[in-house]
ZAMARGU-4260 file (C-alpha; in steps of 0.2 Angstrom, whole numbers, plus 5000, padded with zeros to 4 digits):
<rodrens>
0) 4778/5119/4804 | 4798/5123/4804 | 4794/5141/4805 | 4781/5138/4819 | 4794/5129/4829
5) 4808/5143/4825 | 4795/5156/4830 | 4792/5147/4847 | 4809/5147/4852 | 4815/5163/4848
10) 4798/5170/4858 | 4802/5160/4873 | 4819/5161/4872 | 4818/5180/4877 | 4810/5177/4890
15) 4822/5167/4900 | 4833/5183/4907 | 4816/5192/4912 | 4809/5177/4921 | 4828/5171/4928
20) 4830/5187/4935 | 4813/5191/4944 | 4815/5171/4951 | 4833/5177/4958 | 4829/5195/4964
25) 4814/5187/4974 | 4824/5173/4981 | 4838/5185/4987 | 4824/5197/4994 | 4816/5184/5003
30) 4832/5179/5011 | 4840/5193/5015 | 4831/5209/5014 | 4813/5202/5018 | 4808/5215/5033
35) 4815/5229/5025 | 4808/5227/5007 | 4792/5225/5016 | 4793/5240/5025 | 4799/5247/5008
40) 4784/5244/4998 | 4771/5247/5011 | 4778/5266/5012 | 4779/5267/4993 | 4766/5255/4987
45) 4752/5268/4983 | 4766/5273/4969 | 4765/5257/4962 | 4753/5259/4950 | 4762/5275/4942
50) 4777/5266/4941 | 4769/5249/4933 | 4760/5261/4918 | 4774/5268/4913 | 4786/5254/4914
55) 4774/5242/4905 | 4773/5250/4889 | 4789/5247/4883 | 4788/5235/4866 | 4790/5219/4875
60) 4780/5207/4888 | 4794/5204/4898 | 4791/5216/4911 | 4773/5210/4913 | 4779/5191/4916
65) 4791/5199/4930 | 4779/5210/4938 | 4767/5193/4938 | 4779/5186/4946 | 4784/5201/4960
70) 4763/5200/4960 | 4764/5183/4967 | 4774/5183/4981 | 4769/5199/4987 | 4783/5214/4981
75) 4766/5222/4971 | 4751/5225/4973 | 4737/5220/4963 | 4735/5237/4954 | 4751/5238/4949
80) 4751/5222/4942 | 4735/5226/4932 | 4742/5242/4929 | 4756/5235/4919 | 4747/5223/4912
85) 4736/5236/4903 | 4749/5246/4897 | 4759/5232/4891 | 4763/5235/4872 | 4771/5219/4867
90) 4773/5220/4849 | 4763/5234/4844 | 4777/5246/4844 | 4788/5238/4832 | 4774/5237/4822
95) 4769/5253/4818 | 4786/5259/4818 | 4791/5248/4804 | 4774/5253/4794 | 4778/5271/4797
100) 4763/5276/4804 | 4758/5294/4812 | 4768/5298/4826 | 4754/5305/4836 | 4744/5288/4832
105) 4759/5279/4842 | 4760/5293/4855 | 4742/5292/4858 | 4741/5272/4859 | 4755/5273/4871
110) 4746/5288/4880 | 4729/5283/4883 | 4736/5264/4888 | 4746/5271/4901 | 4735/5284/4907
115) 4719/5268/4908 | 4731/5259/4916 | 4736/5269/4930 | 4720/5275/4935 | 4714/5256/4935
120) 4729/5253/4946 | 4725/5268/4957 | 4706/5264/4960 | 4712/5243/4961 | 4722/5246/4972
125) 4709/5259/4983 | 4695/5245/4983 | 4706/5229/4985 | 4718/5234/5000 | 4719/5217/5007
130) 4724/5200/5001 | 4734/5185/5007 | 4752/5186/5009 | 4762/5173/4998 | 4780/5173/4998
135) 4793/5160/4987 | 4793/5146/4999 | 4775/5144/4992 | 4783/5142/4975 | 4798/5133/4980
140) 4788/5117/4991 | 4777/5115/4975 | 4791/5114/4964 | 4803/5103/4977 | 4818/5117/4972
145) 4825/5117/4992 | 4830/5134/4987 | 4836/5136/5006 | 4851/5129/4999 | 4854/5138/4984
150) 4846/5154/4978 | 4853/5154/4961 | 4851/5135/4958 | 4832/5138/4965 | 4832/5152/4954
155) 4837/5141/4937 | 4825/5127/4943 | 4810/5139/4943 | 4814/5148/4928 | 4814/5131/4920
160) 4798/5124/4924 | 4791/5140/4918 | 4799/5140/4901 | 4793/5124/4897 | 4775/5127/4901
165) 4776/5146/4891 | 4783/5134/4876 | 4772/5120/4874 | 4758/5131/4876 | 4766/5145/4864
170) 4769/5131/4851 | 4751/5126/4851 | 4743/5145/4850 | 4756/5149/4833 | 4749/5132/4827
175) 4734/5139/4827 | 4739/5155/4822 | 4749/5146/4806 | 4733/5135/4801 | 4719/5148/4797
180) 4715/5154/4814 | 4723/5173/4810 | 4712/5171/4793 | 4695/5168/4803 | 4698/5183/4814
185) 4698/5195/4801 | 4683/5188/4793 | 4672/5190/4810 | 4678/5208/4811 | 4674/5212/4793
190) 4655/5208/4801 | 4655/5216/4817 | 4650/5232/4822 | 4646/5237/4842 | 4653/5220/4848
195) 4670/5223/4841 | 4676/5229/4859 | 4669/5213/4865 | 4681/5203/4853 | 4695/5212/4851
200) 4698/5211/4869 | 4694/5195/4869 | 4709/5191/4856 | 4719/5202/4868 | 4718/5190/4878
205) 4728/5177/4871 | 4743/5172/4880 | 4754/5176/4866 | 4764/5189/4857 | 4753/5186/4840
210) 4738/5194/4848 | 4747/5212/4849 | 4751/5207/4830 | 4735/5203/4823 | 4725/5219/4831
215) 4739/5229/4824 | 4738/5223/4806 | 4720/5224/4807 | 4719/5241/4813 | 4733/5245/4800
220) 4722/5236/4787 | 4710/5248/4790 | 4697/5233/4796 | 4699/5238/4815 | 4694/5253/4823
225) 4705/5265/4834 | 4694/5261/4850 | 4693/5243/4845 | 4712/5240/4844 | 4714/5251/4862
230) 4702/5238/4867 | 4712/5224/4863 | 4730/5230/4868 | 4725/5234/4884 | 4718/5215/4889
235) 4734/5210/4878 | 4750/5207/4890 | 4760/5194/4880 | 4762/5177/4890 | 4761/5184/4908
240) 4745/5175/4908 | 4753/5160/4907 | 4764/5165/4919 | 4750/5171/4931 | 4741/5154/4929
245) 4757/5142/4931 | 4765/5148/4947 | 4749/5155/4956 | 4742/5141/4962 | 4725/5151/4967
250) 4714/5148/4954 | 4700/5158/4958 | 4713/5174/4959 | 4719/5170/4943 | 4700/5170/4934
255) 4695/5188/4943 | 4711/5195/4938 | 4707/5189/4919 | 4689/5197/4923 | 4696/5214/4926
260) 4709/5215/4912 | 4694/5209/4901 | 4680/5221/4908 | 4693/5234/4908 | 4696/5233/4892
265) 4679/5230/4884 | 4672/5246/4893 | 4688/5257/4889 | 4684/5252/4870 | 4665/5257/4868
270) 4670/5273/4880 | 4682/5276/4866 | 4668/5274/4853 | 4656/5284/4860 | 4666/5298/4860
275) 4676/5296/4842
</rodrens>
């Protein structure tokens, strides 16, 4: 249990800069460059999606909790935050890096996450063109911050309340992870065959960096195929979920979003198969 709690801290404790700073820089373009930002992204916003592939990959899920956030209050669009959340690589990197695996393994993982999520951003962003405008006052009157007053006090107070949810949630998921629930995983995979996409996204989907872990070690274990661990890194986006689902207060949003990382993911694994 002490190690469960040490994990949980550190995890969340890296975090805090990402979210403290995507609070701030939205609260100080709110105030003060509002017009022109907008004016900015409209011009530039079909890029978005580019941008959010290639950013996300890097081996950390910070970015995808700050792009949930710019996602929110209306700096992205939806593509580009789907775009970053499939091409997220959390821990993954690391990983394979440490085990010394095959350099073009890595290059292509990185590759063909980047290159799905990007094109899912691009066609996203081509279907849903319109959605309702939020902006951080939204944020600030359910959290009672006054951020009129204060931009960096506002800043701190969000970045709070958002810490606490990602740990207490955090700490039960590594609980989990710690009492057998890793074990039971790699059981069920040792069983399945054409519904391995189905579950390996699925376990993407957990709002923690242990997912990215476990389809890595599995795939390295040689009990998880190439397209079934594509599958589940590209529906894996660290704790941005939790993100997504405490300061969006639009629920429905919230669920179709999870739907397309999901069906996304699912159907880019037995593409994968089909053709390996």
């Amino acid at each position: 249990m002490f190690e469960v709690i040490k994990d949980t801290i550190i995890d969340t404790l890296k975090l805090i800069p990402f979210l403290w700073l995507t609070f701030y820089l939205i609260e100080v373009i709110e105030h003060k460059y509002q017009k022109k930002s907008q004016n900015i992204i409209k011009k530039s916003g079909k890029y978005g999606p580019i941008l959010g592939g290639i950013l996300g990959c890097f081996p950390q899920c910070g970015f995808s909790c700050m792009a949930t956030n710019l996602y929110i209050t209306k700096i992205i669009s939806l593509g580009t935050l789907i775009s970053v959340y499939l091409s997220t690589s959390d821990e993954m990197l690391p990983i394979l890096l440490t085990e010394k695996s095959d350099f073009k393994t890595i290059i292509s993982i990185i590759g063909i996450k980047v290159l799905i999520g990007i094109t899912a951003g691009i066609i996203i962003d081509l279907i849903f063109t319109k959605r309702k405008e939020h902006s951080i006052q939204e944020i600030c009157e359910h959290e009672h911050c006054h951020c009129e007053k204060n931009i960096l006090t506002s800043s701190i107070h969000h970045t709070l309340n958002t810490i606490i949810f990602i740990f207490i949630t955090s700490f039960f998921i590594n609980t989990l992870m710690n009492y057998g629930l890793e074990k039971y995983l790699k059981n069920i995979f040792h069983t399945s065959s054409i519904l391995t996409p189905f579950l390996s996204s699925l376990i993407g989907l957990i709002p923690n960096c242990g997912a990215s872990i476990i389809l890595t070690e599995l795939y390295l274990n040689h009990i998880l195929s190439f397209s079934s661990l594509i599958a589940g890194l590209l529906t894996g986006s660290g704790v941005a979920l939790l993100v997504l689902f405490k300061n969006n207060k639009n629920t429905k949003e919230n669920l179709f979003i999870l739907f397309l990382i999901y069906t996304i993911g699912v159907f880019s694994g037995l593409i994968l198969t089909v053709f390996s």
